[in-house]
Structure formats: structure tokens, C-alpha cells
C-alpha angles and dihedrals in degrees: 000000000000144000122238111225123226116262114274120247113230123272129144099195114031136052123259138285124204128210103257125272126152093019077078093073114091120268102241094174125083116277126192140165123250094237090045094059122063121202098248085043078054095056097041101043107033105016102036102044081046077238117144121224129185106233113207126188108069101106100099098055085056101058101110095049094048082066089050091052106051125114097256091052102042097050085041088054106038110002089123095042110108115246136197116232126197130212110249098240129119097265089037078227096167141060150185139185121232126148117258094251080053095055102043090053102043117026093025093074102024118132109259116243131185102249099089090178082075103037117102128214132168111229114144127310087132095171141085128224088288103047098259125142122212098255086220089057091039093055086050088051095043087053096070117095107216116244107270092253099078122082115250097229087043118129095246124178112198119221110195120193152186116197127189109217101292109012122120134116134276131247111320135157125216135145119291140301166068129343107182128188117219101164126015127000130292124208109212120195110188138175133175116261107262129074092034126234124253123250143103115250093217091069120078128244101253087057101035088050086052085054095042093051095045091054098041103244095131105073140112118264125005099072084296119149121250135219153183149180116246127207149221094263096030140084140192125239093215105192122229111286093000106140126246147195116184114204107186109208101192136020089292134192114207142173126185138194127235108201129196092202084154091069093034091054089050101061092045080065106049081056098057 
């Protein structure tokens, strides 16, 4: 079964923008400006308390690297570069190798099926067999200021992204940390970590999230599960084990942040 996507405006350089859907849908998840939130209000309020918040407001520090990130440069710059794409299920258990021009062109705006063992998305997975990563992606990478949230001396792993309208990946649980938008929106489901959500992790999100919505799951209080559009200029503080679906709604262009707080955490105290 598959949906059939709406009919692209026209536009040579960018990536695409949909007409809005699900951002319709009311935010039911703190939200909070950048300049409103100070780091030790952060910790007290969000990490501490393992609660996730929405942060807005970055959107004009990123300004250069929204450049870098649009669909002209990045194919200019790395179109021919070989990327690892990941299957869209829950475990993200199968890959495949295209080159980035490749996979704009075909899985970006590929119509979404079901099957997410079969859909394709590129989300991390920079290096090749030996570690290495291309110097042109790493100097991308290396450009990104970390949200102001995360320690300077933390242990961080980057996750850079491209999404077609759609796609995402289902429930899933990590370790904590930022999801940003830098291009596109980004519809985020989450839910604490016990009891856990219903769902099957062979689906993909965009069906999973029509099922969830027809029975009610996705709802605030009563052990429902919240959600909230993100956009371009936002991320998403995402607690340790806290489950997660991820619904781009446009071509989108992501990075989040993987942050090891509790070791961070640690060596704080061995100074004290």
C-alpha cells in the first residue's frame, strides 16, 4: 500500500515544502525559546526531571550552515560522495550503499509504503568500513555549534540526515539528546518509557502515526502519547529511554545530537 504525495511546486534550487498536515495538530509538548531557558533552568527543569521541551529560536545562528545545507550545495559538494542508508524500521537492521545524488533524486521523493523494512533513509552511518569519515562531510559536521544545552567538555556523537516528505522512523528508545531542524519540519510522537507504545516496528512512521491517531493513542495525560511539530530553527531534547517516532513533512535536512550528560555528570562530581 502506498500514499500518493501532493504535486510539487515548482522550485529549481530548494528542497520542497508541503502544504501543512499534521503541524496542524496542537503542540502538546513544552516549548520554550532559547533565550528564555537558561542552562541550569535546563537541568532542573528537563533533565533532570528526564521531560522533554521543544527549544525555538536557533534559527539565526544557523544561518551559514542552512546555505550549506540546501539542495544545490549539498549535491554540488557531495552528490558523488557514497552514502549509507538505513531501512526505516524500528532496529534500522538493514543497509545499502548509493551515492548522495542517487539518493535525492530517487528515495527523497519516493512514495512512502508501508513495508519500512524496505524504505531507505539517510541518518547517520558517515563512515566508511575503516572508520573514516569523507573530510569534505566531516568539515560539514565540524561546522555545527552545538545547541547551547550541551556541556562543552560532554562526550557528543553527530547524526546528520536528509528526509523525503514522510519519511521517519518508527518508535524507537536510545540515550539522550537533540534532534534540530535545519531545513523542513519534523513531526515528533513521544511517550515515557513505561508502559511502552503500541506499534510494530516493521511499519513505517507515516502509517503507524494514521493508526495511532485513529485509535487515540496520541493524546496528553493518561499514559497518551505527545507530540509536536518541529521546525526549521528548533530541536527537540529527547530523555534517556523516552520513546520516539520522527514524521518528516517536507523534504527535510536534520542533525541531532547524542549526549553522554551521565558521564558528563560523573566527572563534574569527582571534582567536587
Amino acid at each position: 500500500m502506498c500514499v500518493l504525495l501532493a504535486v510539487r511546486p515548482a522550485r529549481a534550487r530548494d528542497w520542497y515544502r508541503f502544504p501543512g498536515d499534521f503541524d496542524a495538530r496542537p503542540c502538546t509538548l513544552p516549548k520554550l525559546d532559547v533565550d528564555d531557558l537558561s542552562p541550569d533552568a535546563f537541568e532542573r527543569t528537563f533533565r533532570d526531571a528526564e521531560t522533554p521541551v521543544v527549544v525555538t529560536g536557533l534559527g539565526p545562528t544557523r544561518a551559514r550552515l542552512r546555505e550549506r545545507v540546501s539542495r544545490e550545495a549539498l549535491l554540488a559538494a557531495f552528490g558523488d560522495e557514497t552514502v549509507v542508508l538505513s531501512s526505516s524500521n524500528t532496529f534500522s537492521y538493514e543497509k545499502k550503499k548509493k551515492t548522495l545524488r542517487a539518493y535525492m533524486e530517487e528515495d527523497v521523493p519516493a512514495e512512502r509504503g508501508e513495508d519500512a523494512s524496505t524504505t531507505w533513509y539517510w541518518f547517520g552511518d558517515h563512515s566508511d568500513e575503516h572508520g573514516n569519515t569523507p573530510s569534505g562531510f566531516q568539515e560539514l559536521f565540524d561546522s555545527y555549534e552545538d545547541i547551547r544545552f550541551v556541556p562543552e567538555d560532554a562526550d557528543v556523537a553527530y547524526s546528520f540526515g536528509v528526509g523525503g516528505r514522510y519519511s521517519g522512523v518508527p518508535m524507537h528508545q536510545h540515550g539522550p539528546g537533540w534532534s534540530e531542524s535545519l531545513i523542513g519540519r519534523k513531526h515528533w510522537f513521544v511517550a515515557p518509557p513505561d508502559p511502552a507504545p503500541t506499534f510494530e516496528p516493521n511499519v513505517t512512521a507515516y502509517f503507524w502515526a494514521l493508526e495511532a491517531l485513529r485509535r487515540g493513542d496520541v493524546r496528553e495525560g493518561d499514559g497518551g502519547i505527545l507530540e509536536c511539530t518541529v521546525h526549521a530553527g528548533e530541536a527537540l531534547y529527547f530523555p534517556t529511554n523516552w520513546w520516539h517516532a520522527t514524521l518528516n513533512l517536507d523534504e527535510s535536512v536534520f542533525i541531532s545530537s547524542f549526549v553522554n550528560y551521565n558521564r558528563w555528570g560523573d566527572a563534574k562530581r569527582e571534582e567536587l
